[in-house]
N, C-alpha and C positions, 0 to 999 in steps of 0.2 A: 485735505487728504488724510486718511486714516492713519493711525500711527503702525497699524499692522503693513502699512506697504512704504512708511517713510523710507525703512533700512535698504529695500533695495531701490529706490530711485535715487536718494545719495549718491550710492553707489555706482549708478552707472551715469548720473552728471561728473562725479570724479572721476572715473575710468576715462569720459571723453577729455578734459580738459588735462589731465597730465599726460595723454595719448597728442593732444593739442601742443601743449608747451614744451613738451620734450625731445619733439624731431631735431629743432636748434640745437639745444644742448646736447643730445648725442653724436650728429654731427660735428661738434666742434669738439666732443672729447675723443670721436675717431681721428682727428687732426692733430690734436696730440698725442695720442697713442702711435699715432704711424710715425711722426717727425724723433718720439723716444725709440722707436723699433728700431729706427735708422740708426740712428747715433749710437745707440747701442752695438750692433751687428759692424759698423763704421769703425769703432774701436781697436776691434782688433785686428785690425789689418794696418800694415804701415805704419806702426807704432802709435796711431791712433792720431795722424796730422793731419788727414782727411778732412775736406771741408765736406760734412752730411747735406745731400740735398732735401730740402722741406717743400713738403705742400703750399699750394698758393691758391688757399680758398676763394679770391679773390679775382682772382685771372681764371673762375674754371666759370659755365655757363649753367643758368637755372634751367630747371625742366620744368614745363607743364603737368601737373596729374590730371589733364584732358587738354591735350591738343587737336587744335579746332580741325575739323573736316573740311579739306578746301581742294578743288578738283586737283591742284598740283602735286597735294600730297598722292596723287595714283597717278597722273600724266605729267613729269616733270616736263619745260618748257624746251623748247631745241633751239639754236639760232643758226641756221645755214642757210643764207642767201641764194638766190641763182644769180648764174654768170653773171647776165644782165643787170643785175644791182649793186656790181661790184666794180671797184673805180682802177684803172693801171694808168701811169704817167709812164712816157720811155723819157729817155737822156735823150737831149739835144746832138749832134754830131761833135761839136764842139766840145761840149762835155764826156764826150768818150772817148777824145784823146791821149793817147798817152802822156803827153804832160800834163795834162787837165790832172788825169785819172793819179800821176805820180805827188802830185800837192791836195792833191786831196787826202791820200792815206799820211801821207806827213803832216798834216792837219792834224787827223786824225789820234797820232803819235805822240802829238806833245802834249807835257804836261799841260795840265790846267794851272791857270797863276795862283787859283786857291785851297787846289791841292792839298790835303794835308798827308803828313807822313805816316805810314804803316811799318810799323816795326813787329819786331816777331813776339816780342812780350806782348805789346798792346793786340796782334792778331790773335794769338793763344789766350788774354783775360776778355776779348771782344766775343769767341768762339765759344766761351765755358758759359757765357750768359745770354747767348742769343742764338748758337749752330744750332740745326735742327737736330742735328745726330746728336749733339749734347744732351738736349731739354729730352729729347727722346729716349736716352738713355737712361738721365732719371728717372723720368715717370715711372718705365719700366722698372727700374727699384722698389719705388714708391708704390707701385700695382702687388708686387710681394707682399712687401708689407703690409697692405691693406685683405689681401688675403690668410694673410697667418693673424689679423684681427678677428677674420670671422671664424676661423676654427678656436682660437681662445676662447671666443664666448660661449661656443658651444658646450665647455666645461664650467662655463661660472654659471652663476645662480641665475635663471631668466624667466622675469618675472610678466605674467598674461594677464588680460582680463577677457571674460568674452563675454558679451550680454546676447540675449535673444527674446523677443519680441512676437509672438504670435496669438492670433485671432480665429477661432475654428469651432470645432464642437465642441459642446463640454463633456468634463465628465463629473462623474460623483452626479450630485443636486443640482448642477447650472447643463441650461441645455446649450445654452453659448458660452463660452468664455475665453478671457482675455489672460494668457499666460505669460509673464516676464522672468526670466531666467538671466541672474547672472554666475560668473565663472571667475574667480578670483585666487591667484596662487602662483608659487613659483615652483621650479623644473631644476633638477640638477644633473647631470651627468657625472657617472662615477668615472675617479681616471683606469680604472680596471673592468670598466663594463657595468651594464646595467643604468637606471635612472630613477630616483625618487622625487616625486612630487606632492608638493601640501597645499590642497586645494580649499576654500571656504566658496560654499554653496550656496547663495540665497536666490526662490522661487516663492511668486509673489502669483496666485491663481485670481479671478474677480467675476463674479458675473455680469457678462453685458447685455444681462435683460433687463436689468433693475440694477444699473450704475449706481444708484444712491444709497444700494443697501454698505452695511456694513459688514455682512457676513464675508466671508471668503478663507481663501486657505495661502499661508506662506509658510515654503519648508527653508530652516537653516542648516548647514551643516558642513564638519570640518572633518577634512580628506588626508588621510596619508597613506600612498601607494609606493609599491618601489619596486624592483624587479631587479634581478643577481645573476647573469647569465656565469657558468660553473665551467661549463667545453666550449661551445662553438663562440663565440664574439665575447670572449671572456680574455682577462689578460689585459697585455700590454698592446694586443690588438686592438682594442677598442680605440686606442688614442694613437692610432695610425695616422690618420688626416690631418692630427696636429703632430706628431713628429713630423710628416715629410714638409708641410706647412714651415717649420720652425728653420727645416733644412733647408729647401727652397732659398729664404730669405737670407741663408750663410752663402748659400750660390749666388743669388744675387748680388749681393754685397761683392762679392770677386769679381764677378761678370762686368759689374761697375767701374770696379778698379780696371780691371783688364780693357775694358771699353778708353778707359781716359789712356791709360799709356800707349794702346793704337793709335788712340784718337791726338796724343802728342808727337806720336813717330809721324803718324800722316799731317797733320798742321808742319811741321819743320820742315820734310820733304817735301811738301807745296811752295811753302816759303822759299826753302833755298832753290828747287826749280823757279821761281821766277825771279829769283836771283839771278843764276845763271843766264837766265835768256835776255837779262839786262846785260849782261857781258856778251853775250855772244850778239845783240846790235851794237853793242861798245867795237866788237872786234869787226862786225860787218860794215861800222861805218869807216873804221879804219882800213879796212881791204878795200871800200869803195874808195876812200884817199887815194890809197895807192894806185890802185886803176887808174884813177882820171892821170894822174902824175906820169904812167906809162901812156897813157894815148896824146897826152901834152907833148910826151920828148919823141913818140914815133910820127905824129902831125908835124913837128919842127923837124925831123929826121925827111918826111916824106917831103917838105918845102922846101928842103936843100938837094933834095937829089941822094940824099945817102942810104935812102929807105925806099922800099917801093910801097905804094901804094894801098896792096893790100893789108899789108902790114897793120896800117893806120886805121883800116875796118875792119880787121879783127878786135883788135884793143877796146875801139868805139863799143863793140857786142859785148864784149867781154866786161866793160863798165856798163852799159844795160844791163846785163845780168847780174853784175853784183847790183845794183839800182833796184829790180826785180827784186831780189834776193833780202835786202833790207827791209822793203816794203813788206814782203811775206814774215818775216822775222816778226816786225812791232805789229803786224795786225795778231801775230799769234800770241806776243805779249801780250796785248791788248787783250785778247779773248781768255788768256788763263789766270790775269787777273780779275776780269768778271766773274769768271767761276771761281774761282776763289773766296769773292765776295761774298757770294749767294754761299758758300759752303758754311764761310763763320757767321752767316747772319746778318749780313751787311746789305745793304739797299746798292744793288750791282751802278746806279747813277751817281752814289756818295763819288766826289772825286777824291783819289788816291792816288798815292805816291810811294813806290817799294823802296825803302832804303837799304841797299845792299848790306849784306851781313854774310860774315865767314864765323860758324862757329868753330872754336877751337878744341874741339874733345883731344886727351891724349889719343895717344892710338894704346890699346890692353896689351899687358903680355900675355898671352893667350895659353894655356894649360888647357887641351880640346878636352883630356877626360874629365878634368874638375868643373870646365863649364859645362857640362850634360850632366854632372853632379851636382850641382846648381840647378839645372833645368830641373833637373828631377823629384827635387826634394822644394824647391820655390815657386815656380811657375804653379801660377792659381788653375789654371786650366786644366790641369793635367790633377791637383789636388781634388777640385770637383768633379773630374770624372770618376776619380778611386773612389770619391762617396758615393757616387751615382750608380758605383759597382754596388756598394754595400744597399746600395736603395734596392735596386733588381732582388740581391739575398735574400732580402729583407719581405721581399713582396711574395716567395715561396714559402714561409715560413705562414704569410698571411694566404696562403691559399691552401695551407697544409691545415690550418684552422678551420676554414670551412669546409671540409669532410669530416667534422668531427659531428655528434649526436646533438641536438640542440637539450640543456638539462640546466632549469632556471628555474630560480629561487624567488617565491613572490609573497610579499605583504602587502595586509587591508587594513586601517585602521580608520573607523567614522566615529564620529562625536556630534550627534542630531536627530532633530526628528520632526517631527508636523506641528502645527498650528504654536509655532511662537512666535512672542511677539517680541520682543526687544534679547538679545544674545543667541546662546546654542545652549539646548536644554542635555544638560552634561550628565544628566540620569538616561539616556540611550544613547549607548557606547556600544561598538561590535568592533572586533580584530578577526582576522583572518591571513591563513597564511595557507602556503600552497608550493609544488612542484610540478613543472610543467617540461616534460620528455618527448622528442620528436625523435626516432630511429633513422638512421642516414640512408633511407632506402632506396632515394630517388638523389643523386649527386651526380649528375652527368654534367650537368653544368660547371659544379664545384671542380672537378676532375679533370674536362679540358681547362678551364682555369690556372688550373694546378700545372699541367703542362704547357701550355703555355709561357709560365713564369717562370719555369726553368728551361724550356728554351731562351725567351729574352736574356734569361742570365746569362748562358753561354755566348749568345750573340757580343752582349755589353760587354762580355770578360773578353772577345777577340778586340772586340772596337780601342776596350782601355789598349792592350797591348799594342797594337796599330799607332795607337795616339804617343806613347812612350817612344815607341820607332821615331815616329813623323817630328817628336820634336827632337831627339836627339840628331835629326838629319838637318831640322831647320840649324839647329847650334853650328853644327858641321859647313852649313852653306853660309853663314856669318862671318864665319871665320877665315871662308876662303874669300871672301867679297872685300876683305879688309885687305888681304894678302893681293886680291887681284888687283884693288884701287891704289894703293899702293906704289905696287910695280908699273902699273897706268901710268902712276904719277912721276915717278921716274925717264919711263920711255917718252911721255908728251914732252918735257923740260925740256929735253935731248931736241926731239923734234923739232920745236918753238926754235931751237940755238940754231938749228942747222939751217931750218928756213932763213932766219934772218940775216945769217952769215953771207945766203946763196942771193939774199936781195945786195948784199953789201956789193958782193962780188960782181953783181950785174951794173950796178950803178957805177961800179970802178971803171968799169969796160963797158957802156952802153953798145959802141960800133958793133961787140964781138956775140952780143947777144940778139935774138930774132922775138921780135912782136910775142910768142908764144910760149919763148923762155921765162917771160918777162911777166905773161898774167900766171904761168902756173904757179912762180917761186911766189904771188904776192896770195892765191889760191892755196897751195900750202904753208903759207903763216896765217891763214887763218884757221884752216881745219886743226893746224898744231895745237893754235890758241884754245879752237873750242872745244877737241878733246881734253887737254888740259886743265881746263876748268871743269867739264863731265866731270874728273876722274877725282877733281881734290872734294866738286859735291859729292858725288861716291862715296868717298872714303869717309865723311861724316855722316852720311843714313848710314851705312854700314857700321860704324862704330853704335851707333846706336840703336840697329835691328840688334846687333848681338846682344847690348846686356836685355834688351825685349827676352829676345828666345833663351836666354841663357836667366831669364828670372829674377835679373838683378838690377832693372831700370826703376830707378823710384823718383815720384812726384812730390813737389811741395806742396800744401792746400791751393795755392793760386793756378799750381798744371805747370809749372816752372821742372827742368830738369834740377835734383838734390846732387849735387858732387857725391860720389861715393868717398870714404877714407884714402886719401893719395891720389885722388881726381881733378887737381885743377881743370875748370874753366870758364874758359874767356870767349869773348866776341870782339872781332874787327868788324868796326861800321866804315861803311867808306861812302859817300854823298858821289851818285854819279854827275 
């Protein structure tokens, strides 16, 4: 090969092989750059104890750059049988008996002997690494971030190659020839508008009638262009995509946060609902006690003559029904610890075992103006929407730029010429410069634009206002939830005493009480029981919706509730 064509086939073996070797490496330095964005933005929130979610190059799936052609990718497969290929077994008559049908959900009910324990710590650090709402929520993070990467680079230096390749007519002396053109140079974006780029040229011409000759033509040369826009996309407009980009990812970063302290208000009220409804078969199987106990003493009542008869078949229904009533109870255990499972990520057939828990939060003394003053000034939700105000502003201002005359500022500068052979022949040099004015004559589009954007603004300016309302109403309804669980909790106590009193009284006097005295008082110590407990869970989500709405609930890295200053608390475990 000629030494007149070595410089651009170099050239464009190097363009392919760092084009080759660099797709890894820029990937992998988009992986840190997103995991630094995070951490960054992570910072400032929550005094910066946040654990930052990262990337996991590693758990994500490769793509094909040609995925194969195969009839499914246009007719995915279906699987629906008819009737006829599909199998039903009924239950034996036997097995649909009610006794049958009562030991079998009791089956059902019991723990497993290998069971292991779920506590609300281990559900809450099982959920942050496995819920789908979790992983879901970061990626969503991480999607920002990986967005405010590509508008960054569209201000840093970005550096091209392009080669070209053609075989056609000639011109000049060759009636064929074979033309190679490469294109080498970097691009920069001004942060005020406009773009300069410094390009080096090499064009390598041959004839391909006479491959062997040595004649031919290669032009070198070195480019620098730039363009200044002065009105219309000038400014701090230009670098629009990467402000709201920059912003975006400060909303995201809250949305995150606000996602976990949801996402700990709801893990806790899960938990202590199936806390609960372990008490309330604790108290169902206690009222089915008492049942049999009544139709034991009205059966020996009806064997002696002191009782009639029907008496003794009331009691019997009325211990069915609580029976009924038990079995309905554990299968609904049963089903809202499955779902539960599947919520933190858990394999709904792992066996488990809830171990009841009473969290202890004080109860707040509650100051309603100062907690809406709180909401108002802390709550993330309501901070991003006032920026989200300022974004809409922001956007008429950008629509108020293009109505303006298009009037830009251009430079040429080449360094080249024909037939060299090794550099750039720096004896033909040309600069040129120029101004290029568009009159705003046709802006119809720009103009509904423009209105447009000041409608949305007005819209987004009622929404924030709405959203101010809405929380200071949620603050308002926290507060009475605490006050109502509360008084709850008082009235059931009462209730619980009184029924108990009314069993006491009956047992005192069996003769003087009737079959029906007898299930309602053991029916009313349980509803006492189970309102009672409702109301003491109650009164724990409630203490903890408020400091939510009230802006003041905060997380440890691990999603643990932080005690605020003069916050004790504790946890009762109790082993059912």
């Amino acid at each position: 090969m000629s030494s007149r064509s070595s410089l651009t086939c170099k050239m464009i073996a190097n363009g392919l092989l760092i084009g080759l070797v660099g797709c890894g490496e820029r990937t992998r330095q988009v992986d840190i750059r997103t995991d630094d964005l995070v951490k960054e933005r992570n910072a400032v929130l929550a005094a910066g104890i946040r654990t930052a979610p990262e990337l996991s190059p590693d758990s994500y799936p490769e793509g094909e750059p040609f995925p194969k052609d195969t009839p499914e990718l246009n007719e995915p497969s279906t699987v629906d049988p008819a009737a006829d290929e599909l199998a039903f077994t009924g239950r034996s008559e036997a097995e649909s008996e009610a006794d049958a049908i009562i030991k079998r959900i009791q089956r059902l009910a019991d723990t497993p002997a290998n069971a292991e324990p779920l506590t609300l710590d281990y559900a809450i650090a099982f959920a942050q690494q496995n819920a789908t709402e979790y992983t879901g929520a970061e990626e969503t993070y991480l999607l920002s971030a990986l967005s405010l990467i590509v508008q960054e680079h569209l201000f840093e230096p970005r550096f091209f190659n392009e080669t070209t390749i053609d075989a056609g007519e000639g011109i000049g002396r060759y009636d064929a020839a074979l033309r190679v053109a490469n294109d080498f140079g970097v691009r920069q974006r001004l942060p005020y508008g406009g773009e300069v780029t410094a390009r080096f040229l090499a064009g390598l011409t041959r004839n391909i009638d006479d491959a062997s000759t040595e004649n031919g033509v290669q032009n070198a040369g070195f480019i620098i262009e730039g363009r200044l826009p002065l009105l219309r996309g000038g400014g701090i407009v230009a670098r629009e995509s990467l402000i709201q980009a920059q912003r975006n990812l400060v909303y995201a970063s809250r949305s995150f946060e606000i996602f976990r302290r949801d996402f700990y208000v709801a893990i806790v009220t899960d938990y202590l609902g199936l806390v609960l409804q372990l008490q309330a078969i604790t108290n169902a199987e206690g009222g089915l006690a008492l049942n049999r106990q009544v139709e034991e003493l009205l059966t020996a009542l009806v064997e002696t003559g002191r009782s009639q008869p029907f008496e003794a078949d009331e009691a019997r229904k009325d211990t069915l029904d609580a029976v009924d009533d038990l079995a309905s109870r554990q299968e609904a255990y049963k089903l809202s610890l499955d779902r539960f499972k599947v919520r933190i990520g858990m394999d709904p057939e792992r066996p488990m075992v809830i171990i009841p828990t009473e969290i202890q939060l004080p109860i707040p003394e509650v100051d309603r103006d100062q907690a809406i003053r709180y909401a108002m000034e802390y709550r993330l939700d309501l901070q991003t929407n006032r920026d989200q105000l300022e974004d809409a502003r922001r956007q008429i201002d950008l629509a108020e730029n293009g109505l303006l005359p298009d009037f830009d500022l251009t430079a040429d500068f080449r360094v080249g010429g024909n037939d060299v052979l090794n550099g750039v022949d720096l004896s033909d040099t040309r600069a040129s410069g120029g101004v290029f004015l568009s009159l705003p004559l046709d802006r119809v589009d720009e103009s509904v634009a423009l209105r447009q954007a000041q409608v949305r603004f007005v819209q987004d300016e009622r929404l924030y206002s709405r959203s101010l309302d809405d929380a200071a109403v949620s603050v308002r309804q926290s507060i009475r939830d605490i006050d109502r669980a509360q008084f709850s909790i008082l009235l059931q106590e009462r209730s619980v005493e009184i029924a108990k009193n009314r069993i006491a009284s009956i047992d005192a006097a069996p003769d003087r009480a009737t079959a029906r005295d007898r299930t309602t008082a053991v029916a009313g110590l349980r509803t006492a029981e189970d309102r009672r407990d409702t109301s003491k869970r109650d009164l724990q989500v409630a203490v903890l919706k408020y400091l939510n709405a009230a802006g003041i609930l905060r997380l440890t890295p691990e999603g643990r509730l932080q005690p605020l200053p003069n916050m004790p608390v504790g946890e009762v475990i109790g082993q059912r």
